[in-house]
C-alpha positions as CSV (number, residue, x, y, z in Angstrom):
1,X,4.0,-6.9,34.3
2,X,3.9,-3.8,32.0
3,X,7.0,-0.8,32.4
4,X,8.5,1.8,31.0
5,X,12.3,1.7,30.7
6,X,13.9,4.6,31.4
7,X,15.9,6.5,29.1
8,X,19.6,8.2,29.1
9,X,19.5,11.5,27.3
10,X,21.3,10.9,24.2
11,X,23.8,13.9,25.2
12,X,24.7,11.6,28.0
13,X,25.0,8.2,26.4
14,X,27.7,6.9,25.2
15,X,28.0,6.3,21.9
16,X,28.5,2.3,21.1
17,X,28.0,1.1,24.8
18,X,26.4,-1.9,23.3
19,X,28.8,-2.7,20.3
20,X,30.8,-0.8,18.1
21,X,29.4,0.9,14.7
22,X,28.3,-1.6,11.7
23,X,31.5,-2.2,10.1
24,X,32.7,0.0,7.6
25,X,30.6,3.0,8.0
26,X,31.5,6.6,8.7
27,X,29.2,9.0,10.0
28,X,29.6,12.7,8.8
29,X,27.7,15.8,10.0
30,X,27.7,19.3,7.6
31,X,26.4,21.8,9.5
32,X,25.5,25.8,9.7
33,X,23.7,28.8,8.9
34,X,20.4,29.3,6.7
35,X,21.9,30.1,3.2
36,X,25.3,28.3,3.9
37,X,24.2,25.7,1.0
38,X,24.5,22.9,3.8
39,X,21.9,20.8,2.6
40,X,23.2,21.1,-1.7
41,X,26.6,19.6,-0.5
42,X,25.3,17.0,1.6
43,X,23.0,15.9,-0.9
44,X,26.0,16.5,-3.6
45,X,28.0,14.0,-1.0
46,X,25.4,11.4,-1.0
47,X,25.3,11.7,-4.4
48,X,29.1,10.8,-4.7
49,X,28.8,8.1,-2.5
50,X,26.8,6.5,-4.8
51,X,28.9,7.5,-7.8
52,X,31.4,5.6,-5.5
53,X,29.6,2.3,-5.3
54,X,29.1,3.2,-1.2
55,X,25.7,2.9,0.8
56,X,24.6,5.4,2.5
57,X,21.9,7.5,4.4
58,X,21.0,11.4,4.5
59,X,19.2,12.9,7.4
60,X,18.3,16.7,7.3
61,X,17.3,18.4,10.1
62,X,17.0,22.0,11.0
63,X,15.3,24.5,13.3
64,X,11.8,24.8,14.9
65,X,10.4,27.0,12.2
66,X,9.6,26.5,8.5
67,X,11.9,29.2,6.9
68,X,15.6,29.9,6.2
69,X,18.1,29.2,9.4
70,X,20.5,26.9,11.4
71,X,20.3,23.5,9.8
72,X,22.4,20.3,9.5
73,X,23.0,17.2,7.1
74,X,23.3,13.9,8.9
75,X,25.2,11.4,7.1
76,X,26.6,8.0,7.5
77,X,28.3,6.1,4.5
78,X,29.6,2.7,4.2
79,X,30.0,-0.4,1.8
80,X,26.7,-2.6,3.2
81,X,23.0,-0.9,3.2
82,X,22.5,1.7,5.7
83,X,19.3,2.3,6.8
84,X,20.0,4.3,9.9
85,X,22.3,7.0,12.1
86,X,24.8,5.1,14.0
87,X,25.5,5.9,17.5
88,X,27.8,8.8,17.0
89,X,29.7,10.9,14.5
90,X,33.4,10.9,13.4
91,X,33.6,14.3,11.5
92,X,31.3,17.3,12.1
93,X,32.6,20.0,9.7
94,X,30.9,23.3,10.4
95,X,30.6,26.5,7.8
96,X,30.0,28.5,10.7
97,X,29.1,28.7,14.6
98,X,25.8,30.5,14.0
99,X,22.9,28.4,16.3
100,X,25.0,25.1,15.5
101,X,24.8,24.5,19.1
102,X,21.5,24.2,18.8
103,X,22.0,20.6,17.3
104,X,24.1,19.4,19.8
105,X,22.2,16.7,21.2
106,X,21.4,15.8,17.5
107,X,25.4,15.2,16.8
108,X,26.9,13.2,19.5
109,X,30.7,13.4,18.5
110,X,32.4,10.2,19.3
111,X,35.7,10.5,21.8
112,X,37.4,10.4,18.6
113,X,36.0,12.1,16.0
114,X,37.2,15.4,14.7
115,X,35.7,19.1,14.5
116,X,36.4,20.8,11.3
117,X,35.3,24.9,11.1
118,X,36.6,28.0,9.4
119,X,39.6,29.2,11.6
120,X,38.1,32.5,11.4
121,X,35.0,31.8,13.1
122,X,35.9,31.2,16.4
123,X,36.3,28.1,18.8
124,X,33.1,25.3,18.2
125,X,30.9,25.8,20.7
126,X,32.3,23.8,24.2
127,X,29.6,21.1,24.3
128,X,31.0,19.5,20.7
129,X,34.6,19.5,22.7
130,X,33.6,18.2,26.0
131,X,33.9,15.0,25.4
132,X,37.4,14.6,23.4
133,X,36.8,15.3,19.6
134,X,39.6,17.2,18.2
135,X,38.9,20.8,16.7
136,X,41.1,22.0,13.5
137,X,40.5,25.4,12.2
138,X,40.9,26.0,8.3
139,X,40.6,28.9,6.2
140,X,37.1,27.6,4.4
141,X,35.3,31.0,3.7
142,X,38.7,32.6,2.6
143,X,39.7,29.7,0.5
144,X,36.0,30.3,-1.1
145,X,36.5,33.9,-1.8
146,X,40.0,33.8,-3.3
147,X,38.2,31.7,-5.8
148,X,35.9,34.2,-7.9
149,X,32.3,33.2,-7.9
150,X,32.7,29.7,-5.7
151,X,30.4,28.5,-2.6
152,X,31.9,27.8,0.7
153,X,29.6,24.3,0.3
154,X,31.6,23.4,-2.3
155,X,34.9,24.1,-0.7
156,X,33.4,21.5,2.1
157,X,32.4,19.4,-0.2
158,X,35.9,18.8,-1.3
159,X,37.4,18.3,2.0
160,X,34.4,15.8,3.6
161,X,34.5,14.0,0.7
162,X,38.3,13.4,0.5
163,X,37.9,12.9,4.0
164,X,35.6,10.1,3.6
165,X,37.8,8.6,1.1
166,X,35.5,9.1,-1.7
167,X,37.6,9.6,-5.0
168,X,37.7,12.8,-6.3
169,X,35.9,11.5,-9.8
170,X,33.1,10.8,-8.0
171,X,32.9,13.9,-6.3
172,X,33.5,16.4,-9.7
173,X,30.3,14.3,-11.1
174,X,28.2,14.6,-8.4
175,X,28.8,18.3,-9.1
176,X,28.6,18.4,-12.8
177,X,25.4,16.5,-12.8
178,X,23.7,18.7,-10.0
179,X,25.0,22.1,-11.6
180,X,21.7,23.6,-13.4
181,X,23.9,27.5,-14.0
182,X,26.3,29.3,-16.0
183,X,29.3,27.6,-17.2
184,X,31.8,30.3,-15.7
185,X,30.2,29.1,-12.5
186,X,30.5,25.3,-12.8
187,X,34.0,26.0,-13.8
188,X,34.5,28.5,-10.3
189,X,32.7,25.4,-8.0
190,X,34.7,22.9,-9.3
191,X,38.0,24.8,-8.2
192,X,36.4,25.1,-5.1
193,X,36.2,21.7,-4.9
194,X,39.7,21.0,-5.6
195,X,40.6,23.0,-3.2
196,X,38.7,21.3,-0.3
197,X,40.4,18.1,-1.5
198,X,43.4,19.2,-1.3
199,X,43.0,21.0,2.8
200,X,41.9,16.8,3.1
201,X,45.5,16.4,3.6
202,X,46.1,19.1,5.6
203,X,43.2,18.6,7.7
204,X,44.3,15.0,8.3
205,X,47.8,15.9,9.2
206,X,46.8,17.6,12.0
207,X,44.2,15.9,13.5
208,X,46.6,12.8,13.5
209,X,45.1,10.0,15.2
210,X,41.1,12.2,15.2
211,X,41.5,11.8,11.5
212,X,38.5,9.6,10.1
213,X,39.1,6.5,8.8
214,X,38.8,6.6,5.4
215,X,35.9,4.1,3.9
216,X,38.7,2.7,1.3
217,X,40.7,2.2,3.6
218,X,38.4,0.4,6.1
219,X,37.2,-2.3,3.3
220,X,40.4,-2.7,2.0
221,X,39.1,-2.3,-1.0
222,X,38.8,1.5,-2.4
223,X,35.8,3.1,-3.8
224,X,36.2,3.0,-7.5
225,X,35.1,6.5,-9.5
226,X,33.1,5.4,-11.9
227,X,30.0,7.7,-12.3
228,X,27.3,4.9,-12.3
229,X,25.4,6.3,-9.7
230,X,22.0,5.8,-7.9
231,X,19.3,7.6,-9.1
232,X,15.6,8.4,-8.5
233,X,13.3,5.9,-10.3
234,X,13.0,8.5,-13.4
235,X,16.9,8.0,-13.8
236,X,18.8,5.5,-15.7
237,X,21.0,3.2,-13.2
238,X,19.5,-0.1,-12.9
239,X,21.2,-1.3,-9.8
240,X,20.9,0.8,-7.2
241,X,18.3,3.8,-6.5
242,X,19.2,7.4,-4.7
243,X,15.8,8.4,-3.0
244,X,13.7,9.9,-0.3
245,X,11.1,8.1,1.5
246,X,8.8,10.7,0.3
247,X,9.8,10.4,-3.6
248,X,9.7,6.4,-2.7
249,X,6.3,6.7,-1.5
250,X,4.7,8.5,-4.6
251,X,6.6,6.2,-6.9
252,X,4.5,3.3,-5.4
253,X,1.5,5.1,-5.8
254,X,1.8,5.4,-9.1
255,X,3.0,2.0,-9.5
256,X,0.3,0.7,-7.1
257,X,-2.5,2.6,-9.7
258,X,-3.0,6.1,-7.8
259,X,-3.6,8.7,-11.4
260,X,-5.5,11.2,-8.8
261,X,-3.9,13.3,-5.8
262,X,-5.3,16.6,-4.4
263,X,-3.2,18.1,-1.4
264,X,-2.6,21.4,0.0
265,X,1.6,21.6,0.7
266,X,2.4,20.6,4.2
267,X,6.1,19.8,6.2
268,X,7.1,17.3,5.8
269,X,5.2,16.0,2.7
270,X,5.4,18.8,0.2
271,X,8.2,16.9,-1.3
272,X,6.1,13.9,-2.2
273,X,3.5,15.9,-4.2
274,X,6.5,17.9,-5.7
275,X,7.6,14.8,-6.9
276,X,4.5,13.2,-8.3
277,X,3.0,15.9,-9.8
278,X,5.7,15.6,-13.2
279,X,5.6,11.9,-12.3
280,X,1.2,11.2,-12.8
281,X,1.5,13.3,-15.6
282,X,3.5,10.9,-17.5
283,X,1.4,8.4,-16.8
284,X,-1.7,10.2,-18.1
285,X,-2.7,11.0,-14.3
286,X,-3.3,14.7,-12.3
287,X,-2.3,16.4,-9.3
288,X,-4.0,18.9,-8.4
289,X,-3.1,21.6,-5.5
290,X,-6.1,22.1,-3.8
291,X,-7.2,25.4,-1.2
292,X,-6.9,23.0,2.0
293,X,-7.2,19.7,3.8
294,X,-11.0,19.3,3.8
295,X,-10.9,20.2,0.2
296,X,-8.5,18.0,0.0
297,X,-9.7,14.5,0.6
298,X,-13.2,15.4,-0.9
299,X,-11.8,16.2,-3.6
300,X,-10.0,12.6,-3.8
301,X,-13.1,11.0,-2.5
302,X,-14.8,12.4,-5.4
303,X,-12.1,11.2,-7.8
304,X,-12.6,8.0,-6.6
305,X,-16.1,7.0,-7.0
306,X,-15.8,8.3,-10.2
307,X,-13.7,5.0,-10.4
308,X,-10.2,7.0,-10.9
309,X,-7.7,5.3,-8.2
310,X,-6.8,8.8,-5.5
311,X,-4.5,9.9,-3.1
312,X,-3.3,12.4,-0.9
313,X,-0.9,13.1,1.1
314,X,-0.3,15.3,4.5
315,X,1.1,15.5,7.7
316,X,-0.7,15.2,11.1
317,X,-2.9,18.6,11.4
318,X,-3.9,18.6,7.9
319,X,-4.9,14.7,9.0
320,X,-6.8,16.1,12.0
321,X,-8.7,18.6,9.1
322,X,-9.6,15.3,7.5
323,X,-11.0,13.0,9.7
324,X,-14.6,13.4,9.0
325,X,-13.9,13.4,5.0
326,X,-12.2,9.7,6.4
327,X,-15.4,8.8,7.4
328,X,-17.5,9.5,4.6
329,X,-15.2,7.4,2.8
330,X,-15.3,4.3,4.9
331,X,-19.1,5.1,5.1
332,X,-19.8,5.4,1.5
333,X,-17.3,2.7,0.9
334,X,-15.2,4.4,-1.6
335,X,-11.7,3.5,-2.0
336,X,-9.1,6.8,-0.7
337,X,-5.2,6.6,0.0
338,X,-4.3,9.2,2.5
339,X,-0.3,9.5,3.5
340,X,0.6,10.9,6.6
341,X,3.9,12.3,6.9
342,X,4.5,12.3,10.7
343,X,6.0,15.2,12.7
344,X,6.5,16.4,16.3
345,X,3.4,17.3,17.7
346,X,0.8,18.7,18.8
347,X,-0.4,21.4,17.3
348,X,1.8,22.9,15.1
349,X,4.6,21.0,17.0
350,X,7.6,20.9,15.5
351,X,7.4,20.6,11.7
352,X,11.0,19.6,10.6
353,X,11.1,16.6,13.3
354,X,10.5,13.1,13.3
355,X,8.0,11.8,15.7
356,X,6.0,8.6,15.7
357,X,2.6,10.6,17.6
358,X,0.1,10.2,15.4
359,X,-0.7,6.4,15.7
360,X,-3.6,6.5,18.2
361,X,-5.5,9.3,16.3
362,X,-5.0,6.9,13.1
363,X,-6.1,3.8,14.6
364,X,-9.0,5.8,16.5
365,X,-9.3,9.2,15.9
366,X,-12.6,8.9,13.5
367,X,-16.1,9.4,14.8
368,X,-18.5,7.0,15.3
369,X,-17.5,3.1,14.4
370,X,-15.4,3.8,11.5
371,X,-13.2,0.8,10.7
372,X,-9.9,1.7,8.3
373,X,-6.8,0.7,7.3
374,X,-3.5,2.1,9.0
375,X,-0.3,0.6,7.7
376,X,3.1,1.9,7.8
377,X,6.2,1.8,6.0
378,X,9.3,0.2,7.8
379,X,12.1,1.6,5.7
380,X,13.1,4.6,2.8
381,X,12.8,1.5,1.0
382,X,9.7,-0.3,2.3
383,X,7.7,3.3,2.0
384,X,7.6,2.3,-1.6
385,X,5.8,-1.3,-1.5
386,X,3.6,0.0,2.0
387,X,2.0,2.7,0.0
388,X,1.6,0.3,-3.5
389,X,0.2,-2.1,-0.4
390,X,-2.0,0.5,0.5
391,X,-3.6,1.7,-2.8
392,X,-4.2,-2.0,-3.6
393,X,-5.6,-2.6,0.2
394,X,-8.0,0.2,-0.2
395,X,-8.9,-0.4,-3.5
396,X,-9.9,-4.2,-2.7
397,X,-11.5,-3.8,0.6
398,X,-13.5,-0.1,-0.3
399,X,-12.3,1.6,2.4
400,X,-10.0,4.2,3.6
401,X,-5.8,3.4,3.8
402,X,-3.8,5.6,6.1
403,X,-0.3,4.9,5.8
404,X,1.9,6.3,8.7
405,X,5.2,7.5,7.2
406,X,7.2,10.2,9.0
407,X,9.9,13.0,8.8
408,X,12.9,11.0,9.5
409,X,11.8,8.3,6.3
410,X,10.1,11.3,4.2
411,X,12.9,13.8,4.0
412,X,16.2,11.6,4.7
413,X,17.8,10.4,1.2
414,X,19.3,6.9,0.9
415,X,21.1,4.8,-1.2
416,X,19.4,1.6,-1.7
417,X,19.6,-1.9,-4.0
418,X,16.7,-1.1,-6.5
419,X,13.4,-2.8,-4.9
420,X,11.7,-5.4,-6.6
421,X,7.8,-4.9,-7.5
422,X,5.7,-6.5,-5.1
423,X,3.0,-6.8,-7.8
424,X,0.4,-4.8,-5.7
425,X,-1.5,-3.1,-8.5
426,X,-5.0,-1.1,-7.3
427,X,-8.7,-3.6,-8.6
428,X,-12.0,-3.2,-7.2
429,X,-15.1,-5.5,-7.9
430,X,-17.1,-3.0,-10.1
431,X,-20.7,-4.0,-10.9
432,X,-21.4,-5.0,-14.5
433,X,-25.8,-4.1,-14.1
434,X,-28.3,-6.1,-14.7
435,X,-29.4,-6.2,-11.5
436,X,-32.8,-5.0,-10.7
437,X,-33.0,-2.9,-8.2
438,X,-29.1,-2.2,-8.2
439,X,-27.7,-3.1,-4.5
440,X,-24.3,-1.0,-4.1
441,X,-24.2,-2.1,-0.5
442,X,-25.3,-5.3,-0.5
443,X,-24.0,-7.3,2.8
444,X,-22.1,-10.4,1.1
445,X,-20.5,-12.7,3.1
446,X,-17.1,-11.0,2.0
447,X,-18.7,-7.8,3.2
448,X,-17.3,-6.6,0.1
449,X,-20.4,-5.4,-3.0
450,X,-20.2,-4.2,-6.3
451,X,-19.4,-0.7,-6.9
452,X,-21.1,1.3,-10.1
453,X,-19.2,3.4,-12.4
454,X,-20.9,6.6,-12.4
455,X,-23.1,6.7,-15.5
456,X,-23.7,2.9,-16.1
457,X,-27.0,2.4,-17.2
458,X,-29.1,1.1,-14.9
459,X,-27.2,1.4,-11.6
460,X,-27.3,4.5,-10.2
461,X,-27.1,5.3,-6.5
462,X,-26.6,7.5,-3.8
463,X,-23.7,8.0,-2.1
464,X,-23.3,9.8,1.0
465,X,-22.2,9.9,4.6
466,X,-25.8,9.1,6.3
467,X,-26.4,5.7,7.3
468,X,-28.4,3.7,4.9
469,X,-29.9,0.2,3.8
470,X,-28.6,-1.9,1.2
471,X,-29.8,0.1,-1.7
472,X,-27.8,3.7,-0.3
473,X,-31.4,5.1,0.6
474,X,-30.4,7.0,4.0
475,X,-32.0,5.0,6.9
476,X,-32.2,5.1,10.7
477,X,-33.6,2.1,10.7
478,X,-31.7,-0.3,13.7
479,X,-31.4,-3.4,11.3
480,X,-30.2,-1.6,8.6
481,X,-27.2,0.1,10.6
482,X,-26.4,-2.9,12.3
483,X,-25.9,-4.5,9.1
484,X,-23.5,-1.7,7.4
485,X,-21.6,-1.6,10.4
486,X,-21.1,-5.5,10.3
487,X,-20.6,-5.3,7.2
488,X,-17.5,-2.7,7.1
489,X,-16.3,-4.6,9.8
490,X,-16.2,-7.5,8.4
491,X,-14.6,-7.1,4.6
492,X,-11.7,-5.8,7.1
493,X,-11.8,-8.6,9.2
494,X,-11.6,-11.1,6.8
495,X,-9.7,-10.3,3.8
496,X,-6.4,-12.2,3.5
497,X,-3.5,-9.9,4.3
498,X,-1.0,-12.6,4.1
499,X,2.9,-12.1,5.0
500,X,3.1,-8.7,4.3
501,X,1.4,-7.7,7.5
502,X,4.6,-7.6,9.4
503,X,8.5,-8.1,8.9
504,X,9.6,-11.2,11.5
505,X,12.8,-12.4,11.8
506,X,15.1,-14.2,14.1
507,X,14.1,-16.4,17.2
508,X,14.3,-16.9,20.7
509,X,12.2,-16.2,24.0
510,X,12.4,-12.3,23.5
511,X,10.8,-10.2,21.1
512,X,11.1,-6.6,19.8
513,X,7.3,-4.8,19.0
514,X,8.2,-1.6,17.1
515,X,6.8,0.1,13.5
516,X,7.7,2.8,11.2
517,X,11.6,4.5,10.9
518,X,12.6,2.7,14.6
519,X,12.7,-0.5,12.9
520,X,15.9,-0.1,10.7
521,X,17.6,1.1,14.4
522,X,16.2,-1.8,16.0
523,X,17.6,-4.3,13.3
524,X,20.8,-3.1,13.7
525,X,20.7,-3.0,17.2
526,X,19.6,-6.4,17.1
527,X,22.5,-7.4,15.0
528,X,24.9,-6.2,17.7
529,X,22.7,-7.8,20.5
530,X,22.9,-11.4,18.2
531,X,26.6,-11.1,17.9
532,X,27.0,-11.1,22.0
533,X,24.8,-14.3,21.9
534,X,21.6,-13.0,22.7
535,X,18.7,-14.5,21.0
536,X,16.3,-12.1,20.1
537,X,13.1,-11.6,17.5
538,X,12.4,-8.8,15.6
539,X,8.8,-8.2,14.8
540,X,7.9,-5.0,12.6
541,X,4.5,-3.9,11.9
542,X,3.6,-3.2,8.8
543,X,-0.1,-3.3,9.3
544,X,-1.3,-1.8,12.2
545,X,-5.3,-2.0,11.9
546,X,-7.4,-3.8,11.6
547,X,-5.3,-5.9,13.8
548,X,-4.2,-9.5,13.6
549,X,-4.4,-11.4,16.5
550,X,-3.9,-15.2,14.6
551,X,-0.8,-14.1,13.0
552,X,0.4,-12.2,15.9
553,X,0.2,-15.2,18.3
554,X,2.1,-17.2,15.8
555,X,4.8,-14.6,15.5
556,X,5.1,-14.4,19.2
557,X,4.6,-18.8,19.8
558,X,7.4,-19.0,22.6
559,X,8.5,-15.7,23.5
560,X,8.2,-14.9,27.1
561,X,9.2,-11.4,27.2
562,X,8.5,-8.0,25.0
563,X,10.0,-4.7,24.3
564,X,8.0,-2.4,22.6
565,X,10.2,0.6,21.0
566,X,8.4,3.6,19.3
567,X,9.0,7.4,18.9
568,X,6.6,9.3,20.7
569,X,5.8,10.3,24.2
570,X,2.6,8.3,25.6
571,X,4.0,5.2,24.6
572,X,1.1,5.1,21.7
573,X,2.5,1.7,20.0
574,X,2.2,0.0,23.7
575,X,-0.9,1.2,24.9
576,X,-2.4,0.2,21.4
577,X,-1.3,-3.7,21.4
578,X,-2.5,-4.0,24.9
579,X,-5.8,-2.9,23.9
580,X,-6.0,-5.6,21.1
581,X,-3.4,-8.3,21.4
582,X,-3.2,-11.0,24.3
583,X,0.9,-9.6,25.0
584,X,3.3,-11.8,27.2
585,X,5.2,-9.5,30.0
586,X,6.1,-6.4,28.2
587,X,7.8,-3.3,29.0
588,X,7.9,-0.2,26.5
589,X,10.8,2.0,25.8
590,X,9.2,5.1,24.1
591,X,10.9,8.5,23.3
592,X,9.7,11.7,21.8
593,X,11.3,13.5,18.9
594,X,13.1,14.9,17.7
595,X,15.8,12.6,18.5
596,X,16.0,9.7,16.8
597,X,16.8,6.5,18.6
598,X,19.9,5.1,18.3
599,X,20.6,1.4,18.0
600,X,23.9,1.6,20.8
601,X,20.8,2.7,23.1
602,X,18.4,0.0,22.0
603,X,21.2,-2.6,22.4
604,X,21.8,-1.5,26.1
605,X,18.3,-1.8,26.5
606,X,17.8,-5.2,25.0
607,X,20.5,-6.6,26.6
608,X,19.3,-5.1,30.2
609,X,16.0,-6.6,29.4
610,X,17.7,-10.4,28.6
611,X,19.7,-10.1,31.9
612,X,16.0,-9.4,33.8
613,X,14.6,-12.6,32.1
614,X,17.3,-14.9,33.1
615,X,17.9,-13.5,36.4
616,X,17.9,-16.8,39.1
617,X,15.3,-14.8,40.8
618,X,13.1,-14.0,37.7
619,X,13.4,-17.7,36.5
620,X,12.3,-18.8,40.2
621,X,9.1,-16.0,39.8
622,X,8.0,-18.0,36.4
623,X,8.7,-22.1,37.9
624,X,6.2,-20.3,40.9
């Protein structure tokens, strides 16, 4: 039996239905107008947070269109890891009313939680108060401008922060080491800043019990001030890392051996090459910006069989521009990275939105038999090892390595442990000559042959993206393209991928199929599930094709029952693993951005799905 289970609209549901929040975590949204600086004091908040020994997560999101406007930082903060949005939000402090409505169904307010806006904007817009959050109105654009040369943001910056229970140390050096202008003006913010920590306690008195809990208080144990905080990998703290999935991504690149990336700047994955372009060149290694997509992955392809490891990185229409530059790469068996930095769709879509939609064109969108690699990151923190994965995949098996990141893991920041080094590091069997004539696709039982460096004596060959024989002389001979296409079949289909494949964990007859940013909401939703005595497996996929149906019968040995959870409307993950996996009864629960999925919702959903399998009725159906 195959379904779809239906789902609530997230303005309806409930936050927590399924279980309360993770313990210890408080989830803050700072919202308003384009130029408002809401994004600068969210990411100065994270940054304190850190500077606080806290956890936490970042999520930006803002309007339809790539320019200045409406937008919102998503935060949640705690004392354990946090890899994803919990269920609701206790504080939404808005700088303004301007088109914050517009996020509504992206900040469910808890019954709880508390409203915080300038008291000389206005009323918040009725669908933040319908469902019991308190609304105080403060002076916050006054108390900014009776402060010569301050920001509002910073003003807000004190008060969330306060609010959140961060210390005020923490907070003055997540200024200080953000502040790139005048002294005068570091000196004006950071009385702005003072005096949004000191409205904390005004704010709190009135709100009474709507006051958040603050995270020092919840653990018992109060965040300390000291300014070691989490940095980027170019920074100095050794323990813990503050970092986007993007910036994670292009670190393991470089670690993985990438010292080439072309691109042409795309939403959401501009910030990756922004980030590696300082990075390569440290490491002797060039980015270059080139005039488009197709230019793009030649140019990378080129790179490559030139023997220089290459990479680049885009989001799902500049993929689409790429597809037949793909295939001369898996055709000519030279070695490209390409990072996909998935957003609402199609078309033009939605740019600054999370969506999981282009999985099927991945896994299938190439003309002609053209077997790749498609991986994808399961984490901020996992986008790091996947893509160090993926340069070392590619490089190994000659092929083409599409690694499916997206919005919500590219743009969000988090605060993580620092990751270990898998190890992955980029080698490909080069050929040494000698061998008369020189053979660059010579079918080996590995499928995998030699590749020539450009300019070794003696071994020259063509490489193009006509079919040809053994030696690279084009052919349309039968034999001969029967034998490539066996052959880049095969070095797929039988290199060793090992554990890394997938992330399984946890037991019992049902399992949870998902990939990609849903898997950090179903772990925790799984956590809440386990705690009410449900057994339950999670099984992540980390490699998506060429697909592994021995290791994916052995994760699934016993379970009886499936839920496949992905982002995206056609239920793309689903579809897919029915086409290539022998699946026991599944049912998918799939969802289009931008909303992300929440794990109170996947909770209910797991749990409804349980209840179906141990039904008398259901159990009578299977003895039958």
């Amino acid at each position: 039996m195959s379904a779809s289970i239906p789902n609530d609209s997230p303005a309806q549901h409930t936050p927590g239905t399924a279980g309360e929040s993770a313990p210890a975590s408080l989830s803050i949204a700072l919202a308003g107008s384009g130029g408002s600086g809401v994004m600068t004091a969210g990411t100065m908040l994270l940054d304190a947070a850190a500077r606080a020994d806290l956890y936490g997560l970042m999520v930006r999101t803002s309007g339809p269109q790539i320019r200045g406007g409406e937008a919102a930082a998503l935060l949640r903060l705690g004392r354990h890891p946090i890899e994803t949005l919990d269920d609701g939000f206790d504080l939404l402090l808005a700088f303004d009313w301007q088109n914050v409505n517009r996020f509504a169904d992206e900040i469910p307010l808890r019954p709880s939680g508390l409203i915080v806006g300038d008291s000389n904007e206005g009323e918040p817009p009725e669908v933040f108060t319908g469902g019991g959050a308190r609304f105080v109105g403060i002076p916050l654009k006054k108390t900014a401008k009776e402060i010569a040369g301050s920001w509002v943001n910073m003003v807000a910056l004190g008060l969330a922060g306060t609010l959140a229970g961060i210390p005020a140390l923490a907070l003055e050096e997540a200024l200080r080491g953000s502040w790139k202008r005048s002294e005068a003006g570091l000196q004006a913010n950071l009385s702005a800043l003072q005096a949004g920590i000191a409205l904390a306690g005004t704010v709190a008195h009135e709100a009474g019990a709507h006051a958040p809990t603050p995270l020092s208080e919840a653990t018992g144990s109060p965040a300390t001030g000291s300014p070691a905080a989490a940095s980027s990998p170019s920074g100095a703290a050794p323990s813990r890392w503050l970092i986007s999935g993007n910036e994670a991504a292009g670190y393991g690149a470089i670690r993985g051996g990438i010292r080439f990336v072309a691109a042409y700047p795309i939403t959401p994955a501009t910030e990756m090459l922004e980030w590696m372009a300082p990075a390569l060149a440290k490491v002797g290694g060039t980015l270059l910006q080139a005039e488009d997509e197709l230019a793009s992955v030649n140019m990378i392809i080129g790179a490559s069989y030139g023997g220089v490891p290459s990479l680049t990185a885009t989001a799902g229409p500049g993929l689409a521009l790429m597809t037949e530059g793909i295939g001369l790469a898996v055709s000519a068996e030279v070695p490209i990275v390409v990072v996909d930095v998935m957003r609402g769709g199609p078309s033009t879509g939605i740019p600054a939105k999370s969506e999981q939609s282009d999985l099927s064109f991945a896994v299938s969108g190439l003309h002609g038999d053209a077997p790749r690699l498609v991986l994808a990151p399961t984490s901020i923190a996992d986008c790091m090892a996947t893509t160090q994965w993926a340069v070392a995949l590619a490089e190994a098996t000659q092929t083409a390595a599409i690694v499916l990141s997206d919005q919500f893991m590219g743009q969000s920041r988090a605060i993580i442990d620092r990751p270990a080094d898998p190890g992955f590091r980029a080698s490909r069997l080069v050929a040494e000559g000698g061998e008369t004539p020189y053979r660059r696709y010579l079918d080996t039982p590995s499928g995998i042959s030699p590749m020539a460096v450009p300019g070794t004596p003696g071994i020259a060959y063509t490489a193009d993206g006509l079919e040809h024989n053994e030696r690279g002389i084009p052919s349309s001979q039968v034999r001969d393209h029967q034998q490539q296409l066996d052959k880049r079949e095969r070095k797929l289909a039988r290199h060793d991928y090992g554990d890394w494949w997938a992330d399984c964990e946890g037991d019992g007859d049902l399992a949870v199929v998902t990939f990609g940013s849903t898997t950090c909401a179903v772990r925790e939703a799984l956590t809440r599930v386990r705690a009410r005595g449900v057994a339950a497996r999670l099984l992540a996929l980390r490699l998506l094709a060429p697909a592994q149906p021995q290791r994916m019968a052995a994760a699934l040995a016993g379970v009886k029952r499936i839920l496949v959870v992905e982002q995206n409307h056609g239920a793309q993950l689903y579809r897919y693993l029915r086409s290539v996996y022998e699946l026991p009864d599944a049912r998918s629960l799939h969802r289009p951005g931008p909303l992300p999925l929440r794990p109170g919702e996947l909770a209910d959903a797991i749990l409804a799905w349980s209840d179906a399998a141990h039904r008398p009725e259901n159990r009578q159906e299977e003895i039958a």
